[in-house]
C-alpha positions in Angstrom: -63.7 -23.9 11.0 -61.2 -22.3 8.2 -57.7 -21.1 10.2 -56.3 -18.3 9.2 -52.9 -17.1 10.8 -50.9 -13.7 9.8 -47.1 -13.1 10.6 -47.0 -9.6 10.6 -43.6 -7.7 11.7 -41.9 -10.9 13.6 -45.4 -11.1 15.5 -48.1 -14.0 15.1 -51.7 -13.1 14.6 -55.0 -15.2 14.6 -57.8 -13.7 12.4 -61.2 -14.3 13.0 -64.5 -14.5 10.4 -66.7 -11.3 10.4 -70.2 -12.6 8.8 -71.1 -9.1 8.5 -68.4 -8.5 5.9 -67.4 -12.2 4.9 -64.0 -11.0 5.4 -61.4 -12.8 8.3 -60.3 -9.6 10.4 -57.4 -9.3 12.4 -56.3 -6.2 14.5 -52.4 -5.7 14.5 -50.3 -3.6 16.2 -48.0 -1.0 13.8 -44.9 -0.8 14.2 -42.7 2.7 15.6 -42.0 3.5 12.0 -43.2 3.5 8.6 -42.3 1.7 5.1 -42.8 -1.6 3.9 -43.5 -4.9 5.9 -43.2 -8.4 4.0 -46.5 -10.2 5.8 -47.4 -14.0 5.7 -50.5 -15.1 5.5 -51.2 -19.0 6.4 -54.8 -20.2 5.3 -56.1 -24.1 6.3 -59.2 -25.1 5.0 -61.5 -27.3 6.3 -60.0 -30.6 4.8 -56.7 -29.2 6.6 -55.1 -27.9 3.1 -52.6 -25.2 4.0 -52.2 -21.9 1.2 -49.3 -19.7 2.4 -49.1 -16.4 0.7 -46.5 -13.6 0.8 -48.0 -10.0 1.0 -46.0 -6.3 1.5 -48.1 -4.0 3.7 -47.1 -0.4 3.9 -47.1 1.2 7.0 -47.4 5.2 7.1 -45.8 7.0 9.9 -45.8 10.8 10.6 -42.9 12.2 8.8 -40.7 14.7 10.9 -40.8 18.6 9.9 -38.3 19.4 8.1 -37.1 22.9 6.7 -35.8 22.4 3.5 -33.5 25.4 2.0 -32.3 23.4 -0.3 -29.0 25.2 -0.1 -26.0 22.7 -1.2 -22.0 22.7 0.4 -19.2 21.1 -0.6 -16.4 19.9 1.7 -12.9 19.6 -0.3 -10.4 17.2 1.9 -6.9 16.8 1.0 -6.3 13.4 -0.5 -2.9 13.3 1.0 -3.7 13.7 4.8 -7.6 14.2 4.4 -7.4 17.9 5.8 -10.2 20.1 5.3 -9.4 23.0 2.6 -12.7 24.2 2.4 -16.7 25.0 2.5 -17.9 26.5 -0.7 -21.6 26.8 -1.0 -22.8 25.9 -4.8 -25.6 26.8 -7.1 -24.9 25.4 -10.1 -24.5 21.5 -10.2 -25.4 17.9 -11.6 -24.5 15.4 -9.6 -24.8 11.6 -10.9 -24.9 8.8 -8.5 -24.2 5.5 -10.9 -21.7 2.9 -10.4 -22.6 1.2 -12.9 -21.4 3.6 -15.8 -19.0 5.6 -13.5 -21.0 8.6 -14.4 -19.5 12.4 -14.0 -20.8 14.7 -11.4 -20.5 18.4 -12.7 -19.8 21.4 -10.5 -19.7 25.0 -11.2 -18.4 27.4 -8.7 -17.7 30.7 -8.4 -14.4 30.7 -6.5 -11.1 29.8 -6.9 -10.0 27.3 -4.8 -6.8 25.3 -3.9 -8.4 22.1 -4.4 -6.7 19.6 -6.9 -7.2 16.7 -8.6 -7.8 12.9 -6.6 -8.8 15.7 -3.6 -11.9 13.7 -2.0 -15.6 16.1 -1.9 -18.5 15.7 0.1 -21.6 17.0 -1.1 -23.9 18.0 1.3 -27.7 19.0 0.5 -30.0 20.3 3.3 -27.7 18.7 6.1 -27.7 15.4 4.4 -24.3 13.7 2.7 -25.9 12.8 -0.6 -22.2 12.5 -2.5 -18.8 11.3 -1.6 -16.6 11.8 -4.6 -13.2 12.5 -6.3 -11.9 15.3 -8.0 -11.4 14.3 -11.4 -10.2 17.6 -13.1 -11.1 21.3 -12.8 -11.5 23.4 -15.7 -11.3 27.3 -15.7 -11.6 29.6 -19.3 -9.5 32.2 -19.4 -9.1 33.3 -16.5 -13.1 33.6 -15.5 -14.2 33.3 -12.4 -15.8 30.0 -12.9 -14.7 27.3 -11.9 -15.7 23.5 -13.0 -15.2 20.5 -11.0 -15.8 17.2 -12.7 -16.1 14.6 -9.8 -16.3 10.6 -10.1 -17.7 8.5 -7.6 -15.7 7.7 -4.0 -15.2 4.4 -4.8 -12.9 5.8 -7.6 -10.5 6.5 -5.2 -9.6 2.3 -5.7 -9.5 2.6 -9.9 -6.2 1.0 -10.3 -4.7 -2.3 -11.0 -3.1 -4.5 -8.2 -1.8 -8.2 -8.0 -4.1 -10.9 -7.4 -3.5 -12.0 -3.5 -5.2 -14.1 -0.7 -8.0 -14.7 -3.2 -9.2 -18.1 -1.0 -10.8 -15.6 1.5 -13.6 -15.4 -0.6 -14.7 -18.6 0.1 -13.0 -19.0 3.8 -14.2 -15.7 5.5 -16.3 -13.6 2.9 -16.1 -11.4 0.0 -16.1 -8.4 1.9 -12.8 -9.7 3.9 -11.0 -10.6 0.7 -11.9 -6.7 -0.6 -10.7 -5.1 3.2 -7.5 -7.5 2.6 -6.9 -5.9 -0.4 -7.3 -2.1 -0.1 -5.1 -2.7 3.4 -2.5 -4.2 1.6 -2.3 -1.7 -1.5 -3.7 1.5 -0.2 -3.0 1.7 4.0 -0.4 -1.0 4.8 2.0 -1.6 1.4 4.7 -3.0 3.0 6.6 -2.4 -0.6 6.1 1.0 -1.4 5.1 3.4 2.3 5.0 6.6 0.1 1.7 5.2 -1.3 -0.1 4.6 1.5 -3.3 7.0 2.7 -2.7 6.6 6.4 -6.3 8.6 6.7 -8.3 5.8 5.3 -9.8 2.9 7.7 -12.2 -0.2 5.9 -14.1 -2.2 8.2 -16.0 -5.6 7.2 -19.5 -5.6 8.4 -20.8 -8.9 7.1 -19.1 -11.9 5.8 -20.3 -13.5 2.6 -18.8 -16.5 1.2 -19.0 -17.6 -2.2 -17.8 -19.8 -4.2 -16.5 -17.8 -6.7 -13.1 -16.0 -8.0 -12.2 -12.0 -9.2 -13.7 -12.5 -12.8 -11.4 -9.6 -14.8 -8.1 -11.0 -14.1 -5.4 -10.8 -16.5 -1.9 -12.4 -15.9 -3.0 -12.5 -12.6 -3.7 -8.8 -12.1 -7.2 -6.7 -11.9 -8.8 -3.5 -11.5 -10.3 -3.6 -7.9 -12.4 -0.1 -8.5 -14.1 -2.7 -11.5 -14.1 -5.8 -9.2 -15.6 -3.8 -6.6 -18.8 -2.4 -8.7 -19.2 -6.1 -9.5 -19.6 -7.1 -5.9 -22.1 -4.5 -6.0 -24.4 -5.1 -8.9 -23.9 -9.4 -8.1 -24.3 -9.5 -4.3 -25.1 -6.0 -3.0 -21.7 -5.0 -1.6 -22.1 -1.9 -0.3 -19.5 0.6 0.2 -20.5 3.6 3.5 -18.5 6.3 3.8 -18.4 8.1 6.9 -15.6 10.2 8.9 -14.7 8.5 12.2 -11.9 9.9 14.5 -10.1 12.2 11.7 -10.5 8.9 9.4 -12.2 8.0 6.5 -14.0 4.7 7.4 -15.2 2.8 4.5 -17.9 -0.7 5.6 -18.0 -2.8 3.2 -21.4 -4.5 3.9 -23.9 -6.7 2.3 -26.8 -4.6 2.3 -30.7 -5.3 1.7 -31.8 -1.1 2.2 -35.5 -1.1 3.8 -38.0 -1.0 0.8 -39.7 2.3 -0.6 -43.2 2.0 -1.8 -43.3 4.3 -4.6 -47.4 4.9 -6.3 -47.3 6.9 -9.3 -50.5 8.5 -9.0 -49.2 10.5 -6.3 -48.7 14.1 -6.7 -44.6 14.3 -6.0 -44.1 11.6 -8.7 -43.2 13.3 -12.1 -41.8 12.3 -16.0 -42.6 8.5 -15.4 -41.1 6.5 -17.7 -41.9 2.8 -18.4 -40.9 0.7 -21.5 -39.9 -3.4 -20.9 -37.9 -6.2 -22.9 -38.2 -9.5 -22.6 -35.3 -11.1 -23.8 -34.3 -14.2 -21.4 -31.3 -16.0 -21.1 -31.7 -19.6 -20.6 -29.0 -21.6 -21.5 -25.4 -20.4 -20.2 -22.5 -22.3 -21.7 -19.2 -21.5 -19.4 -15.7 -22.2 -21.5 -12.6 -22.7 -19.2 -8.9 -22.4 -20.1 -7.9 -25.8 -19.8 -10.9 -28.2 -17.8 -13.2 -27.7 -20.9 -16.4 -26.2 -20.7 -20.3 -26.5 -18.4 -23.3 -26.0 -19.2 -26.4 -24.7 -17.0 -29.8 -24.8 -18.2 -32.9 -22.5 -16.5 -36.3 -24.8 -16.0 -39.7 -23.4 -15.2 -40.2 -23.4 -11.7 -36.8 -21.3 -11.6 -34.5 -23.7 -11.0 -31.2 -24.8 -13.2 -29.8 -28.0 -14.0 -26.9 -29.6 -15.7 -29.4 -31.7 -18.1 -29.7 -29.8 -21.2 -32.5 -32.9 -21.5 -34.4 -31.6 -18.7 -38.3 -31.9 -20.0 -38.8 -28.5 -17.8 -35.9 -26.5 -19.7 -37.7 -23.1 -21.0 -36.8 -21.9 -24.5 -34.9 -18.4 -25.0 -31.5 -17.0 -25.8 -28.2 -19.4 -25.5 -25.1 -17.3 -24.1 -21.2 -18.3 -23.8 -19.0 -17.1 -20.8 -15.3 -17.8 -20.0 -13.7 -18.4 -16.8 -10.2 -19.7 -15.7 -11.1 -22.4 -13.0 -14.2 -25.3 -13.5 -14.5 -24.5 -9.6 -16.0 -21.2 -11.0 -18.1 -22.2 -13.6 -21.3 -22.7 -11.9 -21.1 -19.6 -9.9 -20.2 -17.6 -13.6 -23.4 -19.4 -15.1 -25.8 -18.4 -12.0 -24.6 -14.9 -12.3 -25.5 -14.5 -16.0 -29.4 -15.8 -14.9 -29.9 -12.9 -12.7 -29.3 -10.8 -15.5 -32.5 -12.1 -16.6 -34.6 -9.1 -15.5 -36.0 -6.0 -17.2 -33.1 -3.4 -18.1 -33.1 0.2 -17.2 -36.4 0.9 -18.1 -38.1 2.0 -15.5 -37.9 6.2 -14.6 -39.3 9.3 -13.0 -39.0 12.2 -11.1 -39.6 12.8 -7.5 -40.2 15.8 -5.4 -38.0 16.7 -2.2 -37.4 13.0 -1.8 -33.9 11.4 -1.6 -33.0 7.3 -1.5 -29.9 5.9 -2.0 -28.8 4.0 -4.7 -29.5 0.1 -4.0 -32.6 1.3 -2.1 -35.0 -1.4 -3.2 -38.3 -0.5 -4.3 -41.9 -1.5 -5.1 -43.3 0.2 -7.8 -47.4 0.6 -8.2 -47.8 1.4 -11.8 -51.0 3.9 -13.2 -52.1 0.6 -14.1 -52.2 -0.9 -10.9 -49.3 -2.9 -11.4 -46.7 -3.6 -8.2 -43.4 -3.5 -9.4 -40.2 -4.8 -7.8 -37.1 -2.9 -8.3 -34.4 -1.2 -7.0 -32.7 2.9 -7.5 -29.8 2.0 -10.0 -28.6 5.7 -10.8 -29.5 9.0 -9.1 -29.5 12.4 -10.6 -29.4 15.6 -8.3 -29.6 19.4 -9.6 -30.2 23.0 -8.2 -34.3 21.9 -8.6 -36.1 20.2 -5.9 -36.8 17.0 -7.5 -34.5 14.0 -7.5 -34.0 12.3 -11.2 -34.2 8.2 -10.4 -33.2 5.7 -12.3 -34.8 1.8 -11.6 -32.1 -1.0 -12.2 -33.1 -4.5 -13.0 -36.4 -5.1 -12.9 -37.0 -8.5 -10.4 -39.8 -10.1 -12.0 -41.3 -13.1 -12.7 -39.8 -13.5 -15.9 -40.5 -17.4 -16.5 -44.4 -17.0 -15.6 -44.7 -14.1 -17.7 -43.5 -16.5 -20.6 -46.0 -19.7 -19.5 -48.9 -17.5 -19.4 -47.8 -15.9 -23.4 -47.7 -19.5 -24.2 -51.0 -20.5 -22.8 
């Protein structure tokens, strides 16, 4: 008799043959809440051949009610002593979530306020933080009443250089210790210069990565952390949460995997969908060093690398040249530039009373059927009731979609 066993939600399940149907059944209990559950299936045959295959199965749970006024605040805090200066209700706004071309956020108010530039903002929509910002400037014509605010992304409050220190901690304890290390050192505790220190601010380490890799933009042995710390994000999904703890404002820095959307764009909140692809591969990565010569990494088929540019399995596509100071990093530097190998920003649509966070990953069923795995790059909000996403890279099978082009 054929065996067929399903791991569904951390629970194992034996399905049984229904010779009614010709279909093995199995009765599973759902979990307390919806979204999307990776499921294993195990299948032995007869001859005692095992087939394992990986399935997502989403689960639909009764959504709370919810009144949505879709009224928006703001909350201006003092970037000296993060005091509150103010509640100003706004109408007019764009607001652009996207770390990974520091986008602007536009405000327009109609109030004059004492807020002032580096002041930090907290946008608030329908009693839900969807921003933590900056002020970057505010602009005012002669002498009107409005008022524009230009705002960059929290994380912007760490867009300066600073000396390269206690690097090792990467590797020893994690990246997300070496980054709490280094905004302690220069931004709550500098020992060399106390006037500069934001006394207010609090960064926790939630998880502990390490890697076997160095800060890639330094120069004479100094770096811009706000640009090192998008990098963790986009390369190993360092997350950065804001919250206010205790008067403070506690920043985790966390290595995130956010619970996966399932996002079917036949349904009637989806809106201005948007779907183009490339397919240009990178598959040979040659990594120059400043004095221990150079490496090379080569991608084979079954999604592996190897050092042997020989390899029989080596697939054919675009040849790229990196540099880093230390061989130690080499590898590392070469691994990173084959995860860029995925489908670029090209992926978008519009959806109705519906906020995820950026990094939320997603699986996208196309109108053609077509399941999709990505994750929300950029966000867009305005004054309307949709939310403008943006899909990042695209995490596909890039390497079978070439073998079955050449077959």
């Amino acid at each position: 008799m054929n065996d067929v066993q399903v791991n569904f939600n951390n629970q194992q399940y034996l399905a049984t043959y229904n010779e009614q149907t010709g279909y093995y059944e199995v009765e599973i209990t759902a979990p307390s809440e919806g979204g999307i559950y990776n499921t294993d299936v195990l299948f032995t045959d007869l001859l005692g051949v095992t087939t394992q295959e990986n399935i997502d199965i989403q689960v639909l749970a009764k959504e709370k009610i919810k009144i949505d006024t879709n009224k928006v605040f703001m909350y201006i805090f003092d970037y000296k002593d993060l005091k509150l200066k103010d509640i100003i209700e706004i109408a007019d706004y764009e607001i652009n979530i996207d770390e990974e071309t520091n986008a602007n956020s536009i405000l327009k108010i109609l109030k004059n306020t004492n807020a002032k530039s580096k002041d930090i903002v907290a946008i608030k929509k329908n009693n839900t933080i969807v921003f933590w910002g900056i002020v970057d400037n505010i602009q005012n014509e002669d002498g009107k009443e409005l008022y524009e605010f230009t705002l960059k992304y929290i994380t912007n409050l760490f867009n300066q250089t600073v000396e390269l220190k206690n690097e090792s901690l990467i590797r020893t304890n994690g990246i997300e210790d070496f980054l709490v290390k280094t905004i302690t050192d220069n931004f709550i505790n500098n020992t060399e210069d106390s006037f500069l220190n934001k006394n207010y601010l609090e960064v926790i380490a939630e998880t502990h990565t390490k890697l076997e890799k160095s800060v890639d933009n330094v120069n004479n042995n100094i770096y811009n952390l706000h640009t090192w710390m998008t990098n963790c994000t986009q390369n190993y999904n360092i997350n950065y949460n804001i919250s206010i703890v205790n008067k403070k404002l506690r920043i985790t820095v966390k290595k995130e995997e956010l619970k996966k959307e399932l996002i079917d764009m036949y349904a009637y909140s989806i809106s201005n969908y948007t779907e183009v692809f490339e397919t240009d591969l990178v598959t040979k990565v040659k990594v120059l060093t400043k004095e221990e010569g150079s490496y090379v990494l080569v991608l084979l088929n079954d999604r592996t690398t190897s050092e042997d540019i020989n390899n029989m399995n080596r697939v054919d596509g675009e040849t790229k040249i990196v540099y880093t100071e230390k061989m130690e990093d080499a590898k590392q530097t070469a691994l990173d530039e084959f995860k860029q190998n995925s489908y670029k920003h090209m992926i978008s649509f519009n959806m109705l009373n519906k906020y995820m966070p950026v990094g939320t990953p997603i699986a996208v069923k196309t109108k053609k059927s077509v399941i999709l795995d990505t994750y929300i790059s950029a966000i867009k909000i305005t004054q309307k009731h949709v939310y403008e996403y943006t899909c990042g890279n695209m995490r596909v099978k890039f390497i079978d979609k070439l073998l079955k082009e050449r077959k």
